[in-house]
C-alpha positions as CSV (number, residue, x, y, z in Angstrom):
1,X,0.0,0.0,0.0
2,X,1.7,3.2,-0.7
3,X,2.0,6.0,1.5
4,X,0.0,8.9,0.9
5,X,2.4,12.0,-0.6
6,X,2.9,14.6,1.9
7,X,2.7,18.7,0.8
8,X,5.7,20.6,1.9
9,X,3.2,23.5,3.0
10,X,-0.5,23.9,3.8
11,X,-3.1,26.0,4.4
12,X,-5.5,25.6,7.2
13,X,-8.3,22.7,6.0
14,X,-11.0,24.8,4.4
15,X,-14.3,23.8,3.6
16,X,-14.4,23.8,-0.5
17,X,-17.9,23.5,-1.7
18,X,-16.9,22.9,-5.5
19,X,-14.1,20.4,-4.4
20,X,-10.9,20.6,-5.5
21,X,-8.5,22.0,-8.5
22,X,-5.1,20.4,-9.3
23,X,-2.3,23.4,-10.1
24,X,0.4,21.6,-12.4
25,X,3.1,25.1,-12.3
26,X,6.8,24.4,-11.9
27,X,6.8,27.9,-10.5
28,X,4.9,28.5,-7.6
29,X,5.7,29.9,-4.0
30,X,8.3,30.1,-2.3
31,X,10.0,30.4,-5.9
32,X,11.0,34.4,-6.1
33,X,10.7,34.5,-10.1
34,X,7.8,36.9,-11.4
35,X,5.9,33.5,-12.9
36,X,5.2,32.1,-9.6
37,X,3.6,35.5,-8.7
38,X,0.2,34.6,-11.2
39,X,-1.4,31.7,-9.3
40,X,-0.1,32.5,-5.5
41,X,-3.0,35.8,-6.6
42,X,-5.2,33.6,-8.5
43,X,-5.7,31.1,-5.5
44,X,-7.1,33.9,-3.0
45,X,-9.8,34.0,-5.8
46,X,-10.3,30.4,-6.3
47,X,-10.7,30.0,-2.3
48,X,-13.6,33.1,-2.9
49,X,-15.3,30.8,-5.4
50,X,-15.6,27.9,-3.0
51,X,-12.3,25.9,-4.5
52,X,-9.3,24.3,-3.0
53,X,-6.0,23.9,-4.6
54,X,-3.8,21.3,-4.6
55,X,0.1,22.7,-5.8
56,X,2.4,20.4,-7.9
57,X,5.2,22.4,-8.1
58,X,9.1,22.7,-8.0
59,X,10.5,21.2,-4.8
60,X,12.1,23.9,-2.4
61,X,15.0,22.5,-1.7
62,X,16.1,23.0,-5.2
63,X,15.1,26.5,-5.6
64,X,18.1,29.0,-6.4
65,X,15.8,31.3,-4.1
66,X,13.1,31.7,-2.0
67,X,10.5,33.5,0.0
68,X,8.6,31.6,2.2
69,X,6.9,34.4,3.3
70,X,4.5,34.6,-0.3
71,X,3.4,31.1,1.3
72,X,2.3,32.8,4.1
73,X,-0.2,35.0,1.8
74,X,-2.3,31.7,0.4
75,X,-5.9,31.2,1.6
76,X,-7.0,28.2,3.2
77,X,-7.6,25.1,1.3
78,X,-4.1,25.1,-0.5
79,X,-1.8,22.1,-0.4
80,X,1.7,22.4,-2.4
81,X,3.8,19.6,-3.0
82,X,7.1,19.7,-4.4
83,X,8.2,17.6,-7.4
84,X,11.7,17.0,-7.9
85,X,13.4,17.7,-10.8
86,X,14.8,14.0,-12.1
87,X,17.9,13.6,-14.6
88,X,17.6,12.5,-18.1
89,X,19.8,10.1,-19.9
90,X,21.5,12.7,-22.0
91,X,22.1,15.0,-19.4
92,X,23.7,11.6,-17.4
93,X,25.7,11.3,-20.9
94,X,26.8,14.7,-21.2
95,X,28.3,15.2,-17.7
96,X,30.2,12.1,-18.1
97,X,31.4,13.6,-21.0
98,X,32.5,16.8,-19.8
99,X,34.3,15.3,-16.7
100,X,36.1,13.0,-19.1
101,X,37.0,16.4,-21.3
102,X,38.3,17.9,-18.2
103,X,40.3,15.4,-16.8
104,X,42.2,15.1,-20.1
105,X,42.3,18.6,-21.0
106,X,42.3,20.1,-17.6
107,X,44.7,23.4,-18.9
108,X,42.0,24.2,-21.6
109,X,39.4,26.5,-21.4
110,X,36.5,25.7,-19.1
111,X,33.9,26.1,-21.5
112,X,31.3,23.6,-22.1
113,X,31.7,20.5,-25.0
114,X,31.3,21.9,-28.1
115,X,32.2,25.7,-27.1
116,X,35.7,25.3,-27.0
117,X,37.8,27.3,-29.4
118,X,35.0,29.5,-30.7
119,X,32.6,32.5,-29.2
120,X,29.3,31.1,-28.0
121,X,27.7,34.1,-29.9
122,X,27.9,37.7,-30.1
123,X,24.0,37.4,-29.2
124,X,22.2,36.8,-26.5
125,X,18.8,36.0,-28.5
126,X,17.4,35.6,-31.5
127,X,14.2,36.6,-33.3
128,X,12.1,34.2,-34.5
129,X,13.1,35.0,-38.1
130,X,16.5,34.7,-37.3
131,X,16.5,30.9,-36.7
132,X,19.0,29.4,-38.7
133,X,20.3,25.4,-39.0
134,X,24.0,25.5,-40.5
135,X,24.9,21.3,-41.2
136,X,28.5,22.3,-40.4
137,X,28.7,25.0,-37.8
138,X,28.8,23.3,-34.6
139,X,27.1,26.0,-32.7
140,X,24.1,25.0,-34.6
141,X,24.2,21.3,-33.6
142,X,24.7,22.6,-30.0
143,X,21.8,25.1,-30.1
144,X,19.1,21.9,-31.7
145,X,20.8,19.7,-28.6
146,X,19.6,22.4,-25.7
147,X,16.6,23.1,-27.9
148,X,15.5,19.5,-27.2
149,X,17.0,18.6,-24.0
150,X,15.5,22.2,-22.4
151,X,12.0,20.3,-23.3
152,X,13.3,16.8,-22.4
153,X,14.3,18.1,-19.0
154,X,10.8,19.6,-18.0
155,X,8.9,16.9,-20.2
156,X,10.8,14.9,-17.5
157,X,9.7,17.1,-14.6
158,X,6.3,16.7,-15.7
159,X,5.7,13.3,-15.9
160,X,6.7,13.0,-12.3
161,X,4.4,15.7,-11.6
162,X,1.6,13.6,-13.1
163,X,2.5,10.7,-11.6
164,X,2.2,12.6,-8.2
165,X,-0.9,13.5,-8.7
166,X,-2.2,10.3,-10.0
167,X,-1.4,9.5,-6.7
168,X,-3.2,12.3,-5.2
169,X,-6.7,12.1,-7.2
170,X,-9.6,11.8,-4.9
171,X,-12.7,11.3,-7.4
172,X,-14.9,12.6,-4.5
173,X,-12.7,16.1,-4.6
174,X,-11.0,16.6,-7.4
175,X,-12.7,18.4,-10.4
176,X,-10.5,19.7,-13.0
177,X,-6.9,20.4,-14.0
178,X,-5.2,23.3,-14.5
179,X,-1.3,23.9,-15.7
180,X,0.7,26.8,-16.1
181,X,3.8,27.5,-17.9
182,X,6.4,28.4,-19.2
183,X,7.8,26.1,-18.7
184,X,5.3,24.6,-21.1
185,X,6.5,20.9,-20.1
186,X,3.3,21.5,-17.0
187,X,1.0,21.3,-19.5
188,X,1.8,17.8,-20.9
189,X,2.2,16.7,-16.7
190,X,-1.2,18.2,-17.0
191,X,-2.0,16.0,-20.1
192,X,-1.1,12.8,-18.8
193,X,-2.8,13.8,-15.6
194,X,-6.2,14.5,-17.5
195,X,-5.9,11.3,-19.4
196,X,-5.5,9.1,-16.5
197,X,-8.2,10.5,-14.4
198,X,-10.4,12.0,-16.9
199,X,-10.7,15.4,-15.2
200,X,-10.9,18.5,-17.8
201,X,-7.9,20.3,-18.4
202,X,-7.2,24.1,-18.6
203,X,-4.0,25.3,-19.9
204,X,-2.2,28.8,-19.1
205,X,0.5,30.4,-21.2
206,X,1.5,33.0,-19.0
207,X,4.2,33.7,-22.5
208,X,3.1,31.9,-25.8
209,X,4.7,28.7,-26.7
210,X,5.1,27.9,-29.9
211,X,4.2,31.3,-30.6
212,X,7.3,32.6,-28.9
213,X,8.9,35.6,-30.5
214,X,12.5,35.5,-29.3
215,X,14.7,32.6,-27.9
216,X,17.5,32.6,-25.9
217,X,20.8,32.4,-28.1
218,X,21.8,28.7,-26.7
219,X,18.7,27.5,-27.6
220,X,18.0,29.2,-30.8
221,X,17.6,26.8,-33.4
222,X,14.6,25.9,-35.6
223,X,14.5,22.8,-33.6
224,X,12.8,24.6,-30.5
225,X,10.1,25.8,-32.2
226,X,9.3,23.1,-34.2
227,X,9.7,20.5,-31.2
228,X,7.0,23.0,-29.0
229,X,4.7,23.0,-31.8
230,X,4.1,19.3,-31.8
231,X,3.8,19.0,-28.0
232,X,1.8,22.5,-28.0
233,X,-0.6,20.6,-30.9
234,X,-1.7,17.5,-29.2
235,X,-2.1,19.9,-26.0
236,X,-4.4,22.1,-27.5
237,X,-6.5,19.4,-29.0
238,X,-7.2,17.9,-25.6
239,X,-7.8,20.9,-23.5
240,X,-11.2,22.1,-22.8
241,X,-9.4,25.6,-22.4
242,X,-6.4,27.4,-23.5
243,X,-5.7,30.4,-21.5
244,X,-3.7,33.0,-23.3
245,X,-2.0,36.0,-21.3
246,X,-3.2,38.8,-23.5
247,X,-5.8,39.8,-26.6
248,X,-2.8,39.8,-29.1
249,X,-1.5,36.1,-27.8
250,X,-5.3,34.9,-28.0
251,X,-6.0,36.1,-31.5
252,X,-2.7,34.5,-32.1
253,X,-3.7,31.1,-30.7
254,X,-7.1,31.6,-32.6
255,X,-5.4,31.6,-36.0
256,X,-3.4,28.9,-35.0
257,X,-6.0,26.7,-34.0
258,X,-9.2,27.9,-35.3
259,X,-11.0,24.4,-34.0
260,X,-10.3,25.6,-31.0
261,X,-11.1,29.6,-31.1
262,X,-14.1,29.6,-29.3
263,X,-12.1,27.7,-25.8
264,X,-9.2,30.1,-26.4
265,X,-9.9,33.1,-24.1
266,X,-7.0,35.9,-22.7
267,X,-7.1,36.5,-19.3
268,X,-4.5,38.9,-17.9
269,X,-2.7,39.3,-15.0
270,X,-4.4,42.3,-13.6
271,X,-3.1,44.6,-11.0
272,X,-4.3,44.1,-7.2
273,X,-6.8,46.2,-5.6
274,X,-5.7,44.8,-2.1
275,X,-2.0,45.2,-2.3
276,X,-0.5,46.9,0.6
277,X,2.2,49.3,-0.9
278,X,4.9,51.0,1.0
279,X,4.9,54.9,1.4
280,X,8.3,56.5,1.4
281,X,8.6,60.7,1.1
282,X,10.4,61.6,-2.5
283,X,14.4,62.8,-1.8
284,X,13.3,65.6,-4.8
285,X,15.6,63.8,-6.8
286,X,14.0,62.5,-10.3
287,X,14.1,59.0,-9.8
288,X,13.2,56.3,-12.6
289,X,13.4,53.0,-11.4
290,X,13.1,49.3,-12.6
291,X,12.7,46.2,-11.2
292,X,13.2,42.9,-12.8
293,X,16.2,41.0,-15.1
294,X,17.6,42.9,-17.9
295,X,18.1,40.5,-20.2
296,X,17.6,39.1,-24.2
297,X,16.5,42.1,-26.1
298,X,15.3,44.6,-22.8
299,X,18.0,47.0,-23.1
300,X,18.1,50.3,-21.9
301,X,20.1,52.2,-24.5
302,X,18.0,54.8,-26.0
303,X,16.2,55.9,-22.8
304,X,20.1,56.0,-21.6
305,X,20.6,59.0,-24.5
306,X,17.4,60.2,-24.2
307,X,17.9,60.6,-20.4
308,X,21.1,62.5,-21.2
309,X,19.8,64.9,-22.9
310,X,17.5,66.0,-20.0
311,X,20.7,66.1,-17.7
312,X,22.4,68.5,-20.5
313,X,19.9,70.7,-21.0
314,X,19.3,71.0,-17.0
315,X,22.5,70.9,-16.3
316,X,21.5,68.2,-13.5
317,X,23.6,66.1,-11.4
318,X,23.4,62.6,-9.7
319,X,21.6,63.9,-6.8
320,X,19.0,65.3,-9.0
321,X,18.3,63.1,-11.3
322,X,18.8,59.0,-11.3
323,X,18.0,55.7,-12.8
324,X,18.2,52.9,-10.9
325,X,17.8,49.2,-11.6
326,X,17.3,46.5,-9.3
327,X,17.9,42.6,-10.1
328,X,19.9,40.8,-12.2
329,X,21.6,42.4,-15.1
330,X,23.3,39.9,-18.0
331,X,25.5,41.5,-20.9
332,X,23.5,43.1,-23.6
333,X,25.9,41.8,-27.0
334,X,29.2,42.2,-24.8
335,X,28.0,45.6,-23.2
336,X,27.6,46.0,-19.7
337,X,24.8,48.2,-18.5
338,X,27.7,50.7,-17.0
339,X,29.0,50.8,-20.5
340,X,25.8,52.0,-22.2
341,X,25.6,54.5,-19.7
342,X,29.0,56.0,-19.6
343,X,29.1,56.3,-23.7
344,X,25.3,58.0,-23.0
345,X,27.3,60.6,-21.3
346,X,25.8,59.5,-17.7
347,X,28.2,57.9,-15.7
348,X,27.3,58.5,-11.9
349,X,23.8,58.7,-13.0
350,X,22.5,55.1,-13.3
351,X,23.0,52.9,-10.8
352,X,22.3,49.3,-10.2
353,X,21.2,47.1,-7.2
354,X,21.1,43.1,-6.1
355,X,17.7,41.5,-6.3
356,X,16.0,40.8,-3.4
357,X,12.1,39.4,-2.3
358,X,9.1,40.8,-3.8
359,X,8.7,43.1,-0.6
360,X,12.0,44.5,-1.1
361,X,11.1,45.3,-4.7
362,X,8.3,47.3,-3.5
363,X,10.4,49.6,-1.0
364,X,12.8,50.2,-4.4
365,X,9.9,51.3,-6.7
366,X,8.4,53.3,-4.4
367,X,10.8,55.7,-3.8
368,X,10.4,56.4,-7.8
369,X,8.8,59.2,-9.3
370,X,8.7,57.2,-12.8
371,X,8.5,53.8,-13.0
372,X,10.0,52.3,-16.4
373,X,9.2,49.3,-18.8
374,X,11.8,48.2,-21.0
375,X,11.1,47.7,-24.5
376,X,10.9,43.9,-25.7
377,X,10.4,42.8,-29.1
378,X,8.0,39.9,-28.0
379,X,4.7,41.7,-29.3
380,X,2.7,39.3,-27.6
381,X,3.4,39.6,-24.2
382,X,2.8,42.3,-21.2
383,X,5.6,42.1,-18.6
384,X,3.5,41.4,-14.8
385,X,5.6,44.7,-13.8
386,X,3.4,46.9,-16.0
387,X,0.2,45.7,-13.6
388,X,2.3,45.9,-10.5
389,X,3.6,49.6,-11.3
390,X,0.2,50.9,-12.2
391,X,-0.6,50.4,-7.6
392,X,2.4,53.2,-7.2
393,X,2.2,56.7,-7.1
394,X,4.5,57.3,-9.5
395,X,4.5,58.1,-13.6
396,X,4.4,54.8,-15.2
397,X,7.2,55.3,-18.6
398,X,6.7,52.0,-20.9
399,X,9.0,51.6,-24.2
400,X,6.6,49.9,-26.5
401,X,6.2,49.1,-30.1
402,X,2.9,50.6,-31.4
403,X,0.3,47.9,-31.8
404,X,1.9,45.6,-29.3
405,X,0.4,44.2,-26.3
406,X,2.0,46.2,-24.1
407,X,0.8,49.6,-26.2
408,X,-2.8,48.0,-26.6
409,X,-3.1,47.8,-22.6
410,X,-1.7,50.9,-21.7
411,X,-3.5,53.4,-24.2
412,X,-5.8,55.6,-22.2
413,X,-4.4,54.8,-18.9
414,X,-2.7,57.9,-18.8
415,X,0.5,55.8,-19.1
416,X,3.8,57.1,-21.1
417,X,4.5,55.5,-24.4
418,X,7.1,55.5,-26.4
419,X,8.4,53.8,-29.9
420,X,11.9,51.8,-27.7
421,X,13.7,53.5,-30.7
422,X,12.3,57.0,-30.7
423,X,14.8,58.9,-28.4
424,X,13.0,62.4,-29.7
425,X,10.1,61.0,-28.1
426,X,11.7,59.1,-24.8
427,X,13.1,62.7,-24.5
428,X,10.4,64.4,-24.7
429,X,8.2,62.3,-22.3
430,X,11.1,62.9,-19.7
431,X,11.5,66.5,-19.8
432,X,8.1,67.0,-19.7
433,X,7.8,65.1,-16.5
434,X,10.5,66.7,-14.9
435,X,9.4,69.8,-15.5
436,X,6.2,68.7,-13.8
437,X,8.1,66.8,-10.9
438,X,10.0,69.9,-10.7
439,X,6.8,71.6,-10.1
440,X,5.4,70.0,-7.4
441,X,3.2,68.3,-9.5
442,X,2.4,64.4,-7.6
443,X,1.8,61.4,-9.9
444,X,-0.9,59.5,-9.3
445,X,-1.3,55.1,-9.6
446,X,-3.5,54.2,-12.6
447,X,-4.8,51.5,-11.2
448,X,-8.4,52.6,-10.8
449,X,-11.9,51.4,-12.4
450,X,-11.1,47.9,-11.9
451,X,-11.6,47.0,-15.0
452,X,-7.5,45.8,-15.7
453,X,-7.4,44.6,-11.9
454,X,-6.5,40.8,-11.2
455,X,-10.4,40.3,-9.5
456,X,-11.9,41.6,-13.1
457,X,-9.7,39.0,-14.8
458,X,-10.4,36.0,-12.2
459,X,-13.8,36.6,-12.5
460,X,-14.2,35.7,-16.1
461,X,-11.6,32.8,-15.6
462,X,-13.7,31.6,-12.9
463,X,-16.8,31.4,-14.8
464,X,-15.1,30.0,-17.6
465,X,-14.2,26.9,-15.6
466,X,-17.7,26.9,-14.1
467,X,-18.8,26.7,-17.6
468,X,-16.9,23.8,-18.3
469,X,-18.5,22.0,-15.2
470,X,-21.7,22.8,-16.3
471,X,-22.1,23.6,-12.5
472,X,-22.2,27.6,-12.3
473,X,-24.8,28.2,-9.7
474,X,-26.6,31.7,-8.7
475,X,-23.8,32.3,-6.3
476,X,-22.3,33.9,-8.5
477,X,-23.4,37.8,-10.4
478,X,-23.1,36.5,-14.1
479,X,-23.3,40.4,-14.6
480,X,-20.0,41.1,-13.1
481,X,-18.5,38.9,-15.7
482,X,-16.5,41.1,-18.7
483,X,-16.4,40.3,-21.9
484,X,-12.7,39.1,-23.6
């Protein structure tokens, strides 16, 4: 008789009146990364509607970091167990390998097989139209190897997930499944899952996956896409809903699978009405902040010149005017982030800081009087920070391509938007809120209406899995619901 699995953390027992949800997410709490933000908020909404949530998720002791106080935030009813992350042959293989490398070459360079003697790339990423397969460059043999083993490894991951909750599944309790990725190797743990108990299944792409725009440069191959395609296909034919993270990723979807269009809905993340936001007194200084990785194509060049030109003409120093930066920063094409700004002219005026928790990051943006987006060339996508800074006092400055997601969300919010190229206009947004900062002028948060807040949003997920169940009840206002 096996032993029943044990969660790692849990809520106090809650009575759930519509039973129980599985959550297939590899990130979820006490995981730090901005993905495992989306369904710790979704699960205070779930608990609202009368569901509990079981977790399969990443195990802690493997996390690179955590908070366990975002645990701390869930509502009763919530189990999480943690899945560990098993090895696959070829990573078994390639270890062996390398170890054999170093032992008899142990002067050479400490790159991995396959990287010695050449650059990795002058490139961080690559654009979907930039995909190229080369039969005798190495590098692109290398790239279609991580392209497949990055799936391999979570497809891996997955299946032990599913297995879990095989093992979990209470017929009496449990009533439907629900992944969310990326990773987008949940959703096939999710798959298997469904199969085996016959439970629904509702898929979230919190970033598109074979719709993705731009891939990181050691997996950039035409492999990648074409491998999440096929797993993305068979997905989407079994699911009874395939959530998409904006309007622009759901059309998207829709094209792609017009069977499907009518279970293909985009629910955002939403900001959150009930977030309790530090206060800090402004230094006068003219602060723009940001708060996340700057990494693949999220570089901060142009606002960098545009910014300059603001200190020139104001003749302002470091105390009056600064852009700060707080989490990881990787090369941008061999520049450092100091580099962009001293050949911008503002060295002393940027300056960067360590990540920290979610709390932390608060205390950092709001001490901001503008609070910046970084442009991205993924059209389809709308960074979580873009709901989170619209709760702060504080100008909100997003460098957007018109007609992308990010641009569609943020027209008449009152919201700055500029072209990522257009360094007249980055230039002009900036002088014109210093001037107004300079005049005692006090932002205000755009997060008011309710109508982009995270309830709004959970709402019509909500009663699109009550649909599903053919169980929605008068509980529940269907007026409050908002059409996608």
């Amino acid at each position: 008789m096996h032993r029943q699995p044990q969660s790692f953390f849990e809520t106090p027992t809650s009575a759930s009146p519509r039973g129980r949800l599985f959550l297939i997410s590899y990130h979820f709490p006490p995981d730090q990364v901005a993905g495992a933000l989306r369904w710790q908020k979704l699960a205070a909404h779930a608990a609202q509607r009368g569901w509990g949530l079981d977790v399969l998720t990443r195990h802690p002791a493997e996390l690179p970091s955590a908070d366990p106080s975002r645990l701390r935030e869930l509502p009763p009813g919530v189990r999480v167990f943690g899945v560990r992350q098993p090895q696959i042959l070829a990573q078994r293989v390639e270890h062996r390998l390398w170890r054999a490398y170093r032992h008899l070459s142990p002067a050479r360079s400490t790159s991995r097989p396959g990287q010695a003697g050449e650059r990795s790339s002058p490139k961080s990423s690559y654009a979907r139209n930039e995909l190229r397969f080369q039969v005798l460059s190495l590098r692109s043999w290398t790239r279609a190897y991580h392209g497949w083993a990055s799936y391999a490894v979570h497809r891996a991951w997955a299946r032990r997930a599913a297995s879990l909750g095989a093992r979990l599944f209470n017929p009496a309790q449990h009533r439907i499944i629900v992944s969310c990725g990326p990773p987008h190797g949940a959703h096939e743990g999710a798959l298997r899952l469904a199969r085996a108990t016959g439970l629904p299944l509702v898929i979230d792409l919190r970033d598109p996956w074979s719709l993705t725009e731009r891939w990181s440069e050691s997996v950039a191959s035409p492999v990648t896409p074409r491998i999440a395609r096929r797993h993305e296909r068979a997905t989407v034919r079994r699911a009874a809903l395939v959530v998409m993270n904006t309007k622009p990723a759901r059309d998207a979807m829709q094209v792609l699978y017009p069977w499907q269009a009518d279970r293909i809905l985009a629910i955002m993340n939403g900001y959150d009405e009930d977030e309790e936001l530090p206060r800090h007194p402004r230094d006068g200084c003219f602060r723009i902040a940001y708060a996340g990785t700057i990494y693949l194509d999220r570089n901060p060049r142009t606002l960098f010149l545009a910014a300059a030109r603001v200190v020139r003409e104001f003749e302002l120093t470091p105390d009056e005017l600064a852009i700060e930066f707080m989490g990881p920063v990787e090369l941008l094409n061999d520049f450092s982030v100091d580099s962009l700004a001293r050949d911008a002219g503002l060295e002393g005026f940027v300056r960067l800081h360590p990540a920290g928790t979610r709390r932390q990051a608060a205390e950092f943006l709001a001490k901001a009087v503008v609070l910046l987006n970084l442009p991205q060339d993924s059209h389809l996508t709308v960074p979580s920070k873009v709901f989170e800074y619209m709760c702060f006092d504080a100008w909100l400055l997003a460098l957007a391509a018109p007609g992308s997601a990010t641009e569609l969300l943020l027209r008449e919010t009152g919201a700055d938007v500029a072209a990522p190229d257009d360094v007249d206009a980055i230039a002009r947004l900036l002088r014109a809120r210093y001037l107004d900062h300079r005049l005692g002028v006090c932002p205000r948060a755009l997060a008011r209406g309710g109508r982009l807040s995270r309830r709004a949003q959970a709402e019509r997920l909500f009663v699109a899995i009550d649909e599903i169940l053919g169980n929605a009840d008068a509980a529940f206002d269907p007026s409050a619901t908002i059409s996608s």
